[in-house]
C-alpha positions in Angstrom: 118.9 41.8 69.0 117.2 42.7 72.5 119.9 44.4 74.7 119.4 43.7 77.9 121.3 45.7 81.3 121.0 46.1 84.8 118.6 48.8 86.2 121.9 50.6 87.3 123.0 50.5 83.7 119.3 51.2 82.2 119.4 54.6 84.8 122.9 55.5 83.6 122.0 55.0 79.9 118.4 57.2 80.1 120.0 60.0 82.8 117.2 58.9 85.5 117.8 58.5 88.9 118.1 55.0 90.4 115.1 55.6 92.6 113.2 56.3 89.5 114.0 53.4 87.5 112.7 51.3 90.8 109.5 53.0 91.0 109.1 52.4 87.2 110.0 48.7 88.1 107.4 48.7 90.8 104.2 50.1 88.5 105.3 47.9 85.2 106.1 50.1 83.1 109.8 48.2 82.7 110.2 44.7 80.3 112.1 42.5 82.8 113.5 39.5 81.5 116.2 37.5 83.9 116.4 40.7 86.0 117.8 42.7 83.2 115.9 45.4 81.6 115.3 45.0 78.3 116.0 48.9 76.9 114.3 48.7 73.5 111.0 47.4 74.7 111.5 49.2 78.3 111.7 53.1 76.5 108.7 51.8 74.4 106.7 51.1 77.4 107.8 54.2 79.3 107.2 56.5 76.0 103.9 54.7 75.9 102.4 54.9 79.7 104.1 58.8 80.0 100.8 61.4 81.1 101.7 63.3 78.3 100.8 60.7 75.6 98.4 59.4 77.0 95.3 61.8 77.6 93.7 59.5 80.6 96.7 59.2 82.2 97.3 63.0 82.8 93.8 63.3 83.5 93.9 61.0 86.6 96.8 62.6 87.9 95.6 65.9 87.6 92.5 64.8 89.5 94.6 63.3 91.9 96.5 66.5 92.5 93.1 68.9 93.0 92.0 66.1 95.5 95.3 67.0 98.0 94.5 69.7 100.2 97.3 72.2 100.5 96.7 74.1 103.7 98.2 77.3 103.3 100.0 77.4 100.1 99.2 78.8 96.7 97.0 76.6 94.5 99.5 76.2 91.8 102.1 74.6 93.8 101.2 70.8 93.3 102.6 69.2 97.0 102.8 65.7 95.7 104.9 66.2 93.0 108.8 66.5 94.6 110.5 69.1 92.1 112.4 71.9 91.6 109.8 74.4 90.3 107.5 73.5 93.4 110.5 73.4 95.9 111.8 76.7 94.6 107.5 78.1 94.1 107.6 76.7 98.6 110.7 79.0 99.6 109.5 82.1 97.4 106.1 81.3 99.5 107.4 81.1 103.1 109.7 84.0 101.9 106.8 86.4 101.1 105.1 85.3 104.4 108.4 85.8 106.1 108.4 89.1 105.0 105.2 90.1 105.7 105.6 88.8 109.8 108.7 91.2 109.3 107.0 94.0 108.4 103.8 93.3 110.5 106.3 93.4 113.7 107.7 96.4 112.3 104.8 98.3 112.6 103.8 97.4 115.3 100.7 94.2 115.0 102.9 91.4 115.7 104.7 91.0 119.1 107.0 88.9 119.7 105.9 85.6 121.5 108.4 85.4 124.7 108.2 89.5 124.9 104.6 88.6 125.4 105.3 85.9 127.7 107.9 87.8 129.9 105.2 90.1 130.4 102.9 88.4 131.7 105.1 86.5 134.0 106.2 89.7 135.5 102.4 91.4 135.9 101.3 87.8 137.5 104.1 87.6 139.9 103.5 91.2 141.0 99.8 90.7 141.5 100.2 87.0 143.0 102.4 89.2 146.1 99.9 91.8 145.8 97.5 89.4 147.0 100.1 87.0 148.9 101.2 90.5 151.3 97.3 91.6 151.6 96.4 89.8 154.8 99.7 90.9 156.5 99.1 94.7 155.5 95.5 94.9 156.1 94.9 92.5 159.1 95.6 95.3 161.7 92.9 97.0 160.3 90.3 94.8 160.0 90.9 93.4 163.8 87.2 94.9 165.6 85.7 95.6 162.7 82.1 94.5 161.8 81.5 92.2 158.7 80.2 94.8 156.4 83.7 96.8 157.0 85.7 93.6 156.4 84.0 93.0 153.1 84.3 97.0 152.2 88.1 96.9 153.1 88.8 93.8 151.4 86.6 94.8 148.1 89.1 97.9 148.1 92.3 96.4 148.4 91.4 93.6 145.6 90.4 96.4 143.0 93.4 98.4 144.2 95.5 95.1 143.7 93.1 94.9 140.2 94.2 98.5 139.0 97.9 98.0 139.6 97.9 94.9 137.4 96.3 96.5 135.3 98.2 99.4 135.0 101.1 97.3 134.4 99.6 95.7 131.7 99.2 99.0 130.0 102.9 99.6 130.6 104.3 96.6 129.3 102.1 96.9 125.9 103.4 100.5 125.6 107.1 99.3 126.3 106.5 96.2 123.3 105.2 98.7 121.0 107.8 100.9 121.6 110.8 98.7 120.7 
């Protein structure tokens, strides 16, 4: 006698998820008849279509897997399989990395990003009223002068303005490698 249940019932009955007794819906490999699954003919089917008796089957998938790219994890994490081995393999991954930025800013090679950003806001404000105050500080001088004397003046007070930035540059690096 065929027994025949409701895809609820059939997922209760085999201990798979709902969402996996749809997807097994969706490719075939369930005996439908009147909506009902028939159970008998249904685990045949599955039993029958599973990768692991059938040779061609596992094949295709695992050429399917080599063909995903997997930009920055390890090669034997398949990403489009969703389990627990590869979700547990993805946060022992990230973990190590994690690690390793730790350490890195430890000893000094990584910097934080907003340190970094703080510090050049600061040098480029200085240097922007460095160069903002210039014609107010050197315009008393430069009143008679000839245009060789302008453009001597002005080349010294822009590398002047230059060295100062750059001196603060050297002084915020040493401060970030210092903390």
């Amino acid at each position: 006698m065929t027994q025949l249940v409701t895809q609820a019932e059939f997922a209760r009955m085999t201990g798979y998820a709902k969402s996996y007794i749809t997807k097994l819906k969706q490719a075939g490999r369930l005996v439908i008849i009147d909506d009902k699954v028939d159970v008998a003919a249904s685990q045949a089917r599955i039993a029958a279509t599973d990768g692991a008796a059938r040779p061609d089957v596992s094949d295709r998938h695992a050429q399917h897997r080599e063909g995903i790219e997997t930009e920055g994890m390890p090669d034997d994490i398949p990403s489009d399989i969703p389990s627990k081995a590869a979700s547990e393999a993805k946060t022992a991954h990230f973990k190590a990395m994690q690690s390793e930025a730790d350490y890195r800013l430890r000893i000094g090679e990584l910097v934080e990003a907003s340190e970094v950003s703080h510090a050049v806001a600061d040098i480029s404000i200085s240097f922007r009223q460095a160069l903002e105050n210039l014609p107010a500080r050197i315009a008393s001088e430069l009143v008679g002068k000839d245009l060789d004397s302008i453009r001597a003046t002005l080349k010294t007070e822009i590398h002047a303005a230059l060295s100062e930035m750059e001196r603060n540059f050297d002084k915020k690096l040493k401060e970030m490698s210092d903390d």
